[in-house]
C-alpha positions in Angstrom: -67.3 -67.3 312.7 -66.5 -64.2 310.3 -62.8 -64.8 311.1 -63.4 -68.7 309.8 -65.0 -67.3 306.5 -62.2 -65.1 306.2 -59.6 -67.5 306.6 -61.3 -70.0 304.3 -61.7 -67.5 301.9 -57.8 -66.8 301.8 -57.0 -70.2 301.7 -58.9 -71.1 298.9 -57.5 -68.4 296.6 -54.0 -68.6 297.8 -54.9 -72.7 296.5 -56.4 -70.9 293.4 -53.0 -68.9 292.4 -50.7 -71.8 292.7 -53.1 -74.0 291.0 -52.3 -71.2 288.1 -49.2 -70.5 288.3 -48.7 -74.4 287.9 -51.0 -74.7 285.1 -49.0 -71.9 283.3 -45.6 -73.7 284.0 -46.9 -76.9 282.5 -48.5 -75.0 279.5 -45.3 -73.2 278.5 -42.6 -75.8 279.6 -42.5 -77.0 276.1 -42.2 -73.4 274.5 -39.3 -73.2 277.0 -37.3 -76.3 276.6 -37.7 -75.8 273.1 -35.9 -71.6 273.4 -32.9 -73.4 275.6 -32.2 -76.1 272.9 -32.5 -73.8 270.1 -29.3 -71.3 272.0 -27.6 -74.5 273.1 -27.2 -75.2 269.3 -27.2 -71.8 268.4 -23.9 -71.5 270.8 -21.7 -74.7 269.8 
């Protein structure tokens, strides 16, 4: 039964740091998109 817990217990934060790192993506896509155009313009 520990084993279970233990298991569960990994699972759920390994669901908890992709759940973040995916909310940070989204937040900063447009911060990101927004750098690229500005060197594409910057460089033609």
């Amino acid at each position: 039964m520990e084993r279970v817990k233990r298991l569960l217990r990994l699972a759920a934060g390994a669901v908890a740091f992709v759940a973040y790192v995916w909310f940070a993506a989204v937040r900063l896509t447009p911060r990101v998109k927004r750098r690229k155009a500005a060197r594409r313009a910057h460089l033609q």
